[in-house]
ZAROZA-153244 format. One line per 5 residues: number of its first residue (from 1); for each residue x, y, z of N, C-alpha, C. Coordinates in steps of 0.2 Angstrom, whole numbers, plus 5000, padded with zeros to 4 digits. Last residue first. Example, Ala and Ser with C-alpha at 12.3 -4.5 7.8 and 13.67 -1.06 7.14 Angstrom:
BEGIN
2	5064:4989:5035:5068:4995:5036:5064:5000:5039  5066:4972:5039:5062:4978:5039:5066:4984:5039
//
This chain:
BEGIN
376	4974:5557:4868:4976:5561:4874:4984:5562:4876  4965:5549:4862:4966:5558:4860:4970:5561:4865  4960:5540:4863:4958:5545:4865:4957:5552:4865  4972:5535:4857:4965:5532:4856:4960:5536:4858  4981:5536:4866:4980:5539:4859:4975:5538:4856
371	4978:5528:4879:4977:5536:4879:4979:5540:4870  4979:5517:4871:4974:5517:4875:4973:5528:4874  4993:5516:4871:4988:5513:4866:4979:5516:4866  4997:5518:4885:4996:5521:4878:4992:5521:4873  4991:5504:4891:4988:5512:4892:4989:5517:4886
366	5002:5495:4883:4994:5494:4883:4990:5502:4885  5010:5499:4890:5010:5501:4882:5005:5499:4880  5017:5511:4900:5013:5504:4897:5012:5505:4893  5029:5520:4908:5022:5520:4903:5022:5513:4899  5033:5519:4925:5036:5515:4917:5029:5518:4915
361	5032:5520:4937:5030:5526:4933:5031:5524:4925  5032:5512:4951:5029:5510:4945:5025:5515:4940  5047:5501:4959:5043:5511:4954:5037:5507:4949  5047:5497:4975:5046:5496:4968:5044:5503:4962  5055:5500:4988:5049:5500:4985:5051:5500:4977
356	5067:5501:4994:5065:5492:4994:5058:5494:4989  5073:5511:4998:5076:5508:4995:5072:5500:4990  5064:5514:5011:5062:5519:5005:5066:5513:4999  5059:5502:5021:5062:5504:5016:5061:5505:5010  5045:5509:5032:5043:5503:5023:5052:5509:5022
351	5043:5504:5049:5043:5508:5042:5045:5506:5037  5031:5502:5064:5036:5499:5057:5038:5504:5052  5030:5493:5078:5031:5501:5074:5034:5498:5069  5025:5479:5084:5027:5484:5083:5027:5487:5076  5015:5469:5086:5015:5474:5093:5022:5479:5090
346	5008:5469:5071:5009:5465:5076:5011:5470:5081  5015:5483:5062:5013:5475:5062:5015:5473:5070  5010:5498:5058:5011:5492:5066:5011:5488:5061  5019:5515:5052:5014:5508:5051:5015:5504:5059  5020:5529:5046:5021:5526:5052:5015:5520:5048
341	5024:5534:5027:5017:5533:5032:5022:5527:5039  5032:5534:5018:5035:5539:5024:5030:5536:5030  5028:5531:5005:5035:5525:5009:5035:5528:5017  5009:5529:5005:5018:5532:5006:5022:5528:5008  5002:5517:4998:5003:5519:5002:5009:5523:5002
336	4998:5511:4985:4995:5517:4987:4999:5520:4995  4999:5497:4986:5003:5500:4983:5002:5509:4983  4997:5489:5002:4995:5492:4996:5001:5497:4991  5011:5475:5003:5010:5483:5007:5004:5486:5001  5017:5462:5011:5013:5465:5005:5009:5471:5008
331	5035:5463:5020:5028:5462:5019:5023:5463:5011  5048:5454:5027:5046:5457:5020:5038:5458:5022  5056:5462:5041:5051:5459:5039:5049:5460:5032  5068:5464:5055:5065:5465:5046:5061:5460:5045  5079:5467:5068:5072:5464:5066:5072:5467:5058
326	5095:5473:5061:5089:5474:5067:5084:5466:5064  5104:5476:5049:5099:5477:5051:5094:5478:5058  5116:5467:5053:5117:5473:5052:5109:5477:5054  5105:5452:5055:5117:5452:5058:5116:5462:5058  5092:5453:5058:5096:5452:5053:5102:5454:5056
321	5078:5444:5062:5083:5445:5063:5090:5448:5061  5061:5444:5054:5070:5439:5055:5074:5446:5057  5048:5437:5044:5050:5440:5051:5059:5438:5052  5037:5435:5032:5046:5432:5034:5046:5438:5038  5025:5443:5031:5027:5440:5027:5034:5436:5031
316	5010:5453:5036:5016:5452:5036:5019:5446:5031  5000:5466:5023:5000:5459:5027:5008:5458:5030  4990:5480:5022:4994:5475:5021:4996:5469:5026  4983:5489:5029:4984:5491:5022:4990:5487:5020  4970:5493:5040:4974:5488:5037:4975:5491:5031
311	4970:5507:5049:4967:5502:5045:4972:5498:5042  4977:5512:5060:4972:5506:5063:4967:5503:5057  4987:5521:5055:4980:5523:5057:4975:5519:5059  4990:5506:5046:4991:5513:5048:4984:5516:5050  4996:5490:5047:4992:5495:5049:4993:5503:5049
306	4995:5473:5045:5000:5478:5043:4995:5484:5044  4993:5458:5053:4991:5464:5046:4995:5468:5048  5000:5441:5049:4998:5447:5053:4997:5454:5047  5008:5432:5041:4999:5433:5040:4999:5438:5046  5021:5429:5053:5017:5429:5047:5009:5428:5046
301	5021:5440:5068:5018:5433:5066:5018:5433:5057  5029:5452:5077:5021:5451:5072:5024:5443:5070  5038:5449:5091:5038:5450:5086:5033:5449:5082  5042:5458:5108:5038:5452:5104:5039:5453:5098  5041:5471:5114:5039:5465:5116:5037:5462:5110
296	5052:5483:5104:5045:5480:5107:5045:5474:5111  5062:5488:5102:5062:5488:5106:5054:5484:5109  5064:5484:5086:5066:5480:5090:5066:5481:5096  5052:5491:5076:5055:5494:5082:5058:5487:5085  5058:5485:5059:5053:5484:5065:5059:5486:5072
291	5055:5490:5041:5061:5489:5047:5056:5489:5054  5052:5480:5028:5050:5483:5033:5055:5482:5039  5051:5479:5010:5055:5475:5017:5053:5481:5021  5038:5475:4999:5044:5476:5004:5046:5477:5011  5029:5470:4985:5032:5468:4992:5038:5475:4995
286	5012:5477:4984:5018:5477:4980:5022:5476:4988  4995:5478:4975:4998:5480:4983:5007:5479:4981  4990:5480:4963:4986:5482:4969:4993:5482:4977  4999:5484:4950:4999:5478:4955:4994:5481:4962  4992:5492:4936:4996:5490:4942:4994:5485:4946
281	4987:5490:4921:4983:5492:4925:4990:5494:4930  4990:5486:4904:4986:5490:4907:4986:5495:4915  5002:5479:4905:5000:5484:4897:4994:5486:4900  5003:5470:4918:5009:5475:4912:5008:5479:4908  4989:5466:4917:4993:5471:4922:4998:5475:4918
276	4987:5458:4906:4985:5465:4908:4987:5469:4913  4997:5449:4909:4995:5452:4903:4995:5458:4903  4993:5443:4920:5000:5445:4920:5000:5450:4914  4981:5437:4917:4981:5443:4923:4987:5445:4922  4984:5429:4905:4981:5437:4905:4977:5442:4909
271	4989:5418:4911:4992:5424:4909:4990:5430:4905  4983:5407:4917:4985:5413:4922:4988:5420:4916  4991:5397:4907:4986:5396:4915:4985:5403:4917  4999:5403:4893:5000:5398:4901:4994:5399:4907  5005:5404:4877:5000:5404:4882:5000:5399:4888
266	5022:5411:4874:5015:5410:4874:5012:5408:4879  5030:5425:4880:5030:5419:4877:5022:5415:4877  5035:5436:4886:5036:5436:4879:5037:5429:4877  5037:5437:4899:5033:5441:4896:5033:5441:4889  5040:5424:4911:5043:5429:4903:5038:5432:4901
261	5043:5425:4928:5036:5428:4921:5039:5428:4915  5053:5427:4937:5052:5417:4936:5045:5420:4931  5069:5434:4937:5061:5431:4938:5060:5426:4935  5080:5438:4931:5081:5433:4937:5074:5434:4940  5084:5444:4919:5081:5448:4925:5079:5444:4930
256	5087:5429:4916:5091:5438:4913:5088:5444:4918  5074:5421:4915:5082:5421:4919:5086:5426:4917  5062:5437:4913:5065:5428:4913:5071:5427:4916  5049:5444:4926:5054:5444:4920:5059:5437:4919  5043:5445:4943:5043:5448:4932:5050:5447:4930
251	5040:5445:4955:5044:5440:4950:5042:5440:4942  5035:5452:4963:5041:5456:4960:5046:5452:4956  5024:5452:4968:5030:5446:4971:5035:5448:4969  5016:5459:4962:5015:5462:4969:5021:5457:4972  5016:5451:4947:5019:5458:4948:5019:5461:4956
246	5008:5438:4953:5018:5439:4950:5021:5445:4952  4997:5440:4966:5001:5439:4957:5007:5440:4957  4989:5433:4979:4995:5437:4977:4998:5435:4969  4980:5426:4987:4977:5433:4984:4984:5434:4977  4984:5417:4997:4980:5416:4991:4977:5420:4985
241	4999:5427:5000:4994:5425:5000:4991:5420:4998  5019:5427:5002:5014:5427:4999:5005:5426:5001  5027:5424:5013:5030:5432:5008:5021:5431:5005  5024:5412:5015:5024:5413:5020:5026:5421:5017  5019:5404:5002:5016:5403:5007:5018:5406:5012
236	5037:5406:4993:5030:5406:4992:5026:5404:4998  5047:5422:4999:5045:5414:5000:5037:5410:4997  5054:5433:4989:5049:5432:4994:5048:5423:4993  5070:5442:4991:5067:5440:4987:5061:5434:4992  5075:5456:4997:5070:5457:4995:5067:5448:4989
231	5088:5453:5003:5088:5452:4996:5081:5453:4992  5084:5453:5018:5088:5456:5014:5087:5458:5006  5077:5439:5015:5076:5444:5016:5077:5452:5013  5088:5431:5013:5085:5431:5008:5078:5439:5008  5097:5434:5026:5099:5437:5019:5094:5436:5014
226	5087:5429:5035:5089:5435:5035:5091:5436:5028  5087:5414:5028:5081:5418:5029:5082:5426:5030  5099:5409:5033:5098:5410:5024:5094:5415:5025  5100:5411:5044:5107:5416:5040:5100:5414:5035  5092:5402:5049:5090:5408:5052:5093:5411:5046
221	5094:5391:5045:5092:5392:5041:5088:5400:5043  5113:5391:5048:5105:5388:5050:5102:5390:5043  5131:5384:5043:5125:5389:5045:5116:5385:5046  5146:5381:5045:5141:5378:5045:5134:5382:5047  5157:5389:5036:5154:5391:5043:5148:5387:5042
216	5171:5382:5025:5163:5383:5024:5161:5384:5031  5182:5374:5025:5180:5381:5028:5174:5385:5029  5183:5363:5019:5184:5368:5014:5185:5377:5016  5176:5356:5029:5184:5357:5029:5187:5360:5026  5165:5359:5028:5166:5362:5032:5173:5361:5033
211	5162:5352:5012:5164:5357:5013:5165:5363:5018  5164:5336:5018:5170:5341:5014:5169:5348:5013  5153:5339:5025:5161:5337:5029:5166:5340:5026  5142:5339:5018:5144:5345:5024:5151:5343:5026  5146:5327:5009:5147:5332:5008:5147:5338:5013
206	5141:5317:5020:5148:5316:5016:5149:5324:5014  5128:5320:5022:5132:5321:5027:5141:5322:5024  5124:5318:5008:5122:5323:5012:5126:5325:5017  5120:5305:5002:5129:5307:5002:5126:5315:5005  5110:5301:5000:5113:5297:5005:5123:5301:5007
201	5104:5311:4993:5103:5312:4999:5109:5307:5004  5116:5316:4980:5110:5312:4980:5110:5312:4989  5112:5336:4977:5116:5329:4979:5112:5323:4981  5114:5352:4974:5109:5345:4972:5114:5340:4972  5121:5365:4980:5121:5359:4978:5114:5354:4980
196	5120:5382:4975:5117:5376:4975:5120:5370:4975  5126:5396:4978:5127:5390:4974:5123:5386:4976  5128:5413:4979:5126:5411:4981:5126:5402:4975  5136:5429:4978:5141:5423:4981:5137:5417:4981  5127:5439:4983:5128:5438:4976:5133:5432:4974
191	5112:5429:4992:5120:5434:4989:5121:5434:4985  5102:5421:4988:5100:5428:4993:5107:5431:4994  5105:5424:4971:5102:5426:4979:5103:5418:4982  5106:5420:4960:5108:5427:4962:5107:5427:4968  5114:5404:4960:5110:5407:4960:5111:5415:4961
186	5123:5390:4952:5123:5398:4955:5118:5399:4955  5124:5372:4955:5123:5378:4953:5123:5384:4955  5131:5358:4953:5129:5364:4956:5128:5369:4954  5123:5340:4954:5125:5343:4951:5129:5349:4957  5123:5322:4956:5121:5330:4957:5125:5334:4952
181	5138:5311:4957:5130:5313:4956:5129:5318:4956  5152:5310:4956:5147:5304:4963:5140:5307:4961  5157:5325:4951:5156:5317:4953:5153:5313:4958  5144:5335:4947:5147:5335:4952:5149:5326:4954  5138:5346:4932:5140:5341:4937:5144:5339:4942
176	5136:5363:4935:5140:5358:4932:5139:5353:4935  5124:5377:4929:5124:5370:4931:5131:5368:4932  5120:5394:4929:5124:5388:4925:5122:5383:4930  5114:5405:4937:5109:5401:4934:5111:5393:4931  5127:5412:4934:5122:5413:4938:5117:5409:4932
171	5140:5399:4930:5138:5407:4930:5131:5405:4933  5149:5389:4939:5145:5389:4935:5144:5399:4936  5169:5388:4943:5160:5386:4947:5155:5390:4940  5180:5375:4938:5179:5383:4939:5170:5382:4939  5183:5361:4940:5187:5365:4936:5187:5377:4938
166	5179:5352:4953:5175:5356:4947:5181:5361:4946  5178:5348:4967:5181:5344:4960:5177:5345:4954  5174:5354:4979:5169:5353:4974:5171:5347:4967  5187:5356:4982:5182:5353:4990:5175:5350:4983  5191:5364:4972:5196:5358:4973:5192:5352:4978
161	5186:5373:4976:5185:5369:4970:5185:5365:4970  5188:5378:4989:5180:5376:4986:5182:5373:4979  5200:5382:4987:5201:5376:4993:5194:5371:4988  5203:5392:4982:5203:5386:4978:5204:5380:4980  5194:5406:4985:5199:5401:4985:5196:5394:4983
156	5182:5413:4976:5189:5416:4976:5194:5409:4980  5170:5407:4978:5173:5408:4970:5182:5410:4971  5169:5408:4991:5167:5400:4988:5171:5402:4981  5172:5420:4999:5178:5415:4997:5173:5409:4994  5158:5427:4997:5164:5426:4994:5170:5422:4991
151	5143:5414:5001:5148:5419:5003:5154:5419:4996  5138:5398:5004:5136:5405:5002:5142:5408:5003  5128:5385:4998:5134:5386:4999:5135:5393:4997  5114:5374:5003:5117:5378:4999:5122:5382:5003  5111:5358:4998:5114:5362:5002:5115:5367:4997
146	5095:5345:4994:5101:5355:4991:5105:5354:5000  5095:5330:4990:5092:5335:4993:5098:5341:4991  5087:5315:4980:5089:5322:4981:5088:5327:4985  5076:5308:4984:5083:5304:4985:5086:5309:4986  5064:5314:4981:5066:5317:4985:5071:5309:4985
141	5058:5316:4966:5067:5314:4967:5070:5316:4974  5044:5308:4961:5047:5311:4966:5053:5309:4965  5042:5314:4941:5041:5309:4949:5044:5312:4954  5037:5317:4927:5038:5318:4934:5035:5313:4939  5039:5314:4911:5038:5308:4916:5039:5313:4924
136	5035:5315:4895:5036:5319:4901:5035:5315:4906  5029:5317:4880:5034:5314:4883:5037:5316:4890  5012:5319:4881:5018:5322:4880:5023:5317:4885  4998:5316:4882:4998:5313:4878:5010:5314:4878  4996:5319:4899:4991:5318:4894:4996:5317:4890
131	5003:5328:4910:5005:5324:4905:5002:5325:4898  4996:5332:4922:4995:5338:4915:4999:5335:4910  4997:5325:4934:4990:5324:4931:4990:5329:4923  5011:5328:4935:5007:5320:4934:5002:5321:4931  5009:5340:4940:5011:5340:4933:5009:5333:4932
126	5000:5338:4950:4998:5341:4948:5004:5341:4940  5010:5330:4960:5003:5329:4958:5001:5333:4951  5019:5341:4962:5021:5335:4958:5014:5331:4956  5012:5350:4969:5015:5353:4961:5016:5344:4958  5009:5344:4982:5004:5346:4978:5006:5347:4971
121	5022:5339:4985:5018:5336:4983:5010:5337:4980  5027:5355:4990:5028:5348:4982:5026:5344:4981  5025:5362:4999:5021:5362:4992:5023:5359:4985  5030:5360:5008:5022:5357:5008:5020:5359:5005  5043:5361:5007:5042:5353:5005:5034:5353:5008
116	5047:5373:4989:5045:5371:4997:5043:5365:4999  5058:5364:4980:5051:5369:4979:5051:5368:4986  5066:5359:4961:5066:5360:4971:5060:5366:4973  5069:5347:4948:5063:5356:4950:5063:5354:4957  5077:5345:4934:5075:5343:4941:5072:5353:4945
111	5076:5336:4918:5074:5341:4923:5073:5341:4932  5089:5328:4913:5085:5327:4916:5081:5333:4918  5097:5327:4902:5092:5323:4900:5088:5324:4903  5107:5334:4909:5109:5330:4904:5102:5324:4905  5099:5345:4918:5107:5343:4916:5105:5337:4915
106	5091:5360:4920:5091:5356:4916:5097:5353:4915  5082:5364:4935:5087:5364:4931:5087:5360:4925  5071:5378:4943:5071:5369:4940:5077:5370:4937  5063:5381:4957:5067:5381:4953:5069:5376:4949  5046:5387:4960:5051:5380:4960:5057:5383:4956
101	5029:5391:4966:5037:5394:4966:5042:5390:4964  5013:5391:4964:5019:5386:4964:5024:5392:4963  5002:5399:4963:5002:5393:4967:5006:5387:4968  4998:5417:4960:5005:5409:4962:5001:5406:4965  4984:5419:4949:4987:5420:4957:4993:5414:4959
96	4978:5420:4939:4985:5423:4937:4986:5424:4947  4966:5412:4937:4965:5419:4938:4972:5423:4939  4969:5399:4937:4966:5404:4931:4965:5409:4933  4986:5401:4946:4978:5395:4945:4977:5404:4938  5004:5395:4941:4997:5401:4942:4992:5397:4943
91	5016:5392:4942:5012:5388:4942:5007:5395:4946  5036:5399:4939:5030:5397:4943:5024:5393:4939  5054:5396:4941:5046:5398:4937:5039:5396:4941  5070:5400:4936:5064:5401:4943:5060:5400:4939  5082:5391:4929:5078:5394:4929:5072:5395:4935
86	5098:5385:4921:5093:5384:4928:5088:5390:4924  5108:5373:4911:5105:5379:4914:5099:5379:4919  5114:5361:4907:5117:5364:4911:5116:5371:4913  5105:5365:4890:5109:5360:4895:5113:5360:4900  5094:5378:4886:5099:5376:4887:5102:5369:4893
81	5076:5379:4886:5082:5379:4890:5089:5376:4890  5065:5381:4877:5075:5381:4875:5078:5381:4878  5057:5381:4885:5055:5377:4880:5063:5376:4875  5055:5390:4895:5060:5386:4896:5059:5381:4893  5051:5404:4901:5050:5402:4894:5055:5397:4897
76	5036:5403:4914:5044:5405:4911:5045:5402:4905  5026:5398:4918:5024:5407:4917:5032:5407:4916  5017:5383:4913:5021:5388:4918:5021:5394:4915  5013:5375:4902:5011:5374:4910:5013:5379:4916  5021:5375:4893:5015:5376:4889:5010:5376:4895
71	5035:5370:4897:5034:5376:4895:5025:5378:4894  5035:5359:4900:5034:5361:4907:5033:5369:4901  5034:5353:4887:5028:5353:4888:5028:5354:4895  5050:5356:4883:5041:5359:4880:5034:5358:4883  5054:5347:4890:5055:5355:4893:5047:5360:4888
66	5049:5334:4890:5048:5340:4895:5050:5346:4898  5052:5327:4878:5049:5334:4878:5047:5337:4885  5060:5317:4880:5062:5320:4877:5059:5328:4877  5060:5313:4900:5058:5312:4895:5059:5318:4890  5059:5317:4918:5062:5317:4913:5059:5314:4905
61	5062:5326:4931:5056:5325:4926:5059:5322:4920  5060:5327:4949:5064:5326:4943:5059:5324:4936  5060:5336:4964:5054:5333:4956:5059:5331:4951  5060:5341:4981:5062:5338:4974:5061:5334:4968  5057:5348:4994:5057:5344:4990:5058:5345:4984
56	5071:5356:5007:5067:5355:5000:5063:5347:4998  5079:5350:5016:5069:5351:5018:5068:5352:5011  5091:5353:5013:5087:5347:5012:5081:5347:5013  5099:5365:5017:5091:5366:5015:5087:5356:5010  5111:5367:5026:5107:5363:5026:5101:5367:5023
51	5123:5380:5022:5116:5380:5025:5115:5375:5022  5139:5387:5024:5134:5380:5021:5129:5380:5024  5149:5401:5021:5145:5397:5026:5140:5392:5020  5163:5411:5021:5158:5405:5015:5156:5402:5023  5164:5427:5021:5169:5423:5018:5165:5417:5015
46	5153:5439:5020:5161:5440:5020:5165:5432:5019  5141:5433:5022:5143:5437:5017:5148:5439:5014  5141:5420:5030:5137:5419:5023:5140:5425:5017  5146:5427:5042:5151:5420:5035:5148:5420:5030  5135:5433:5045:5141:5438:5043:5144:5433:5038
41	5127:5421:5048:5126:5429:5043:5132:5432:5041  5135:5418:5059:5133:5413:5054:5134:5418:5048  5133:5427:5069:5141:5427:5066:5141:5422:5059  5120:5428:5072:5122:5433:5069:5130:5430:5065  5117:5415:5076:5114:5416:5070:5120:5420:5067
36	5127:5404:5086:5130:5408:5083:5126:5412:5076  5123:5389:5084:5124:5392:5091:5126:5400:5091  5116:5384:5073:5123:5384:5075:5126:5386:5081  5099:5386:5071:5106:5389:5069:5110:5383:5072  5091:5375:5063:5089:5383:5062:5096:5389:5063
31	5093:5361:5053:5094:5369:5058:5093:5375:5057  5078:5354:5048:5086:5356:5046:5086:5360:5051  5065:5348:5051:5066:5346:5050:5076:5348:5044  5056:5367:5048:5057:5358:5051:5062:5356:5048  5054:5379:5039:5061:5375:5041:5061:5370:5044
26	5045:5383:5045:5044:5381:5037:5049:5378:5038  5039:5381:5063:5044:5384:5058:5043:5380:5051  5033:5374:5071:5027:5376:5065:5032:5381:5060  5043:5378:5085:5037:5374:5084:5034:5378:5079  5061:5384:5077:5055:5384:5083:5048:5380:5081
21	5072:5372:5072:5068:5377:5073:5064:5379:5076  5086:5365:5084:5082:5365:5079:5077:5371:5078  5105:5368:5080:5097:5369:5086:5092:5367:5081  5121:5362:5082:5114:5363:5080:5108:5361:5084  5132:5355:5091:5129:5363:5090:5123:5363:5087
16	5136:5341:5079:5136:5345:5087:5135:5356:5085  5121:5334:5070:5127:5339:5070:5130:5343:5077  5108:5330:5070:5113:5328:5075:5119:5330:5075  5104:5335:5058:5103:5340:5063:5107:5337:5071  5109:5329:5047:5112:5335:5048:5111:5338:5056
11	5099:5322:5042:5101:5320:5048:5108:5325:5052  5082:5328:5042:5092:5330:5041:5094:5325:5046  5065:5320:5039:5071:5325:5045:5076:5324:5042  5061:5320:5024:5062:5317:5030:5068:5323:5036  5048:5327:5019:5053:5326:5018:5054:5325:5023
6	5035:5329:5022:5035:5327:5017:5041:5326:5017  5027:5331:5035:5031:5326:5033:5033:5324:5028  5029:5349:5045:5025:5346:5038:5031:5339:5037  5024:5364:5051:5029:5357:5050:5027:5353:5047  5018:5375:5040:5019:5374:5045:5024:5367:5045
1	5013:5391:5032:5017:5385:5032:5019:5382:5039
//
């Protein structure tokens, strides 16, 4: 991912103190920090910081049947989605490899879907072009951009309520409107403290105001990226390949398990790689976070390879910094690999948090089926 103009600069970034990102950052065009990454981070977790993420782009869809007919197109079940609820879901090509990440909500009549901004004009095209005969109208809603609002004290004082003019804040995934427009929502991540707001863009500034008076630590997009890190949860084009399935993304399961695959729904673009993986085989390679020698010169690069013994046995993915941690990196690691194995990315030493590996001893129930069948 690189700089890209599908969304316009923040003006947020004329904010005093704000830096901007490094050249070819995914972040263009919003701060990267505040003068202050690490103290940023720490607001994000102990008390409440605000992160500009207006770089999103955003799709709004509306007509009677676009929750059925995004459902019959994606790999989440949201043919019910409830009225003031959210959901993560993807876009596979036919061979069951991501080629969209987006969140979408549903409030009152409209679906609105945020996704990275040099991958929403390709998604937006693309459901245009899947219409065909169904009541569904996507278009661009970059009028709409997100801040996202993070940390503890956003639920516990009632400065944020009051800063928000909402009664009490939504469950994880909930929605509630917000006067003058938008909406807000929960998320599980990249904290457990985490909210969304959807506002319309001209009132962007407006609102960083109210809720840096609210207390809010105005953060970069360094804070978000560390903790999303953290959170092991992965970035589409930069966590990801052209190679990579849901199960090595660790995006299984529906809003309840807070991925973006329902495994219990019908037929979508891709989904009898998902299929068979679950009831048959395993994920060839699988994410996690990597701790890196921060005494090295330098830091690996996303898309750099991942190494033991000078063979490749994986990719880099999000590089960062973290407040507690040190340097960390998500990567795609084969899935054969030891936790224990000495690895390099890039000019440094690396080791695979034991904590971050995936299990994958569950019995499948396609293999059963299989090993009884056999006799075995």
């Amino acid at each position: 991912m690189a700089d890209t103009p599908h969304v316009a600069p923040s003006p947020l970034l004329s904010t005093p103190g704000a830096v901007p990102p490094p050249e070819g950052s995914p972040d263009a065009g919003v701060a990267w920090h505040y003068g202050d990454p690490f103290a940023e981070q720490r607001a994000a977790v102990r008390s409440a910081a605000v992160v500009d993420r207006s770089h999103r782009f955003v799709i709004a869809i509306s007509g009677d049947e676009r929750l059925t007919w995004l459902h019959t197109i994606s790999s989440q079940h949201v043919a019910a989605l409830p009225d003031r609820s959210s959901a993560e879901n993807l876009s596979l090509d036919i061979n069951g490899r991501i080629e969209h990440h987006f969140v979408q909500t549903d409030i009152d009549s409209v679906t609105w879907i945020d996704t990275e901004a040099d991958h929403g004009p390709e998604l937006l095209t693309f459901l245009q072009k899947m219409v065909f005969w169904s009541k569904a109208e996507p278009r661009d809603g970059n009028d709409m951009a997100v801040l996202s609002l993070l940390g503890p004290d956003v639920a516990s004082s009632p400065a944020f309520l009051e800063a928000l003019g909402v009664s009490a804040l939504p469950g994880v995934y909930d929605a509630v409107p917000l006067a003058g427009g938008g909406f807000v929502r929960r998320m599980p991540w990249p904290t457990v403290d985490s909210f969304d707001l959807v506002i319309p863009r001209s009132e962007l500034s407006r609102w960083w105001t109210v809720l840096t008076a609210a207390g809010a630590r105005p953060a970069g997009s360094w804070a978000f990226e560390a903790l999303r890190v953290a959170a092991l949860r992965p970035r589409i084009g930069v966590d990801t390949d052209d190679r990579t399935i849901p199960h090595e993304a660790g995006w299984i399961g529906g809003p309840a398990e807070h991925g973006a695959v329902h495994l219990d729904k019908g037929c979508y673009r891709g989904q009898e790689t998902v299929a068979r993986v679950h009831n048959l085989g395993k994920p060839p390679r699988h994410l996690v976070l990597l701790h890196l020698d921060g005494s090295a010169e330098g830091r690996p690069e996303a898309g750099e390879s991942v190494t033991a013994d000078g063979r490749t046995v994986g990719r880099v993915g999000t590089v960062v910094d973290h407040f507690e941690w040190g340097p960390i990196a998500l990567a795609l690691v084969k899935r054969t690999v030891p936790v224990e194995t000495a690895l390099v990315a890039g000019p440094c030493a690396a080791s695979i948090d034991a904590d971050s590996v995936p299990r994958h001893d569950e019995v499948q129930a396609g293999r059963a089926a299989v090993d009884r069948l056999r006799g075995r």
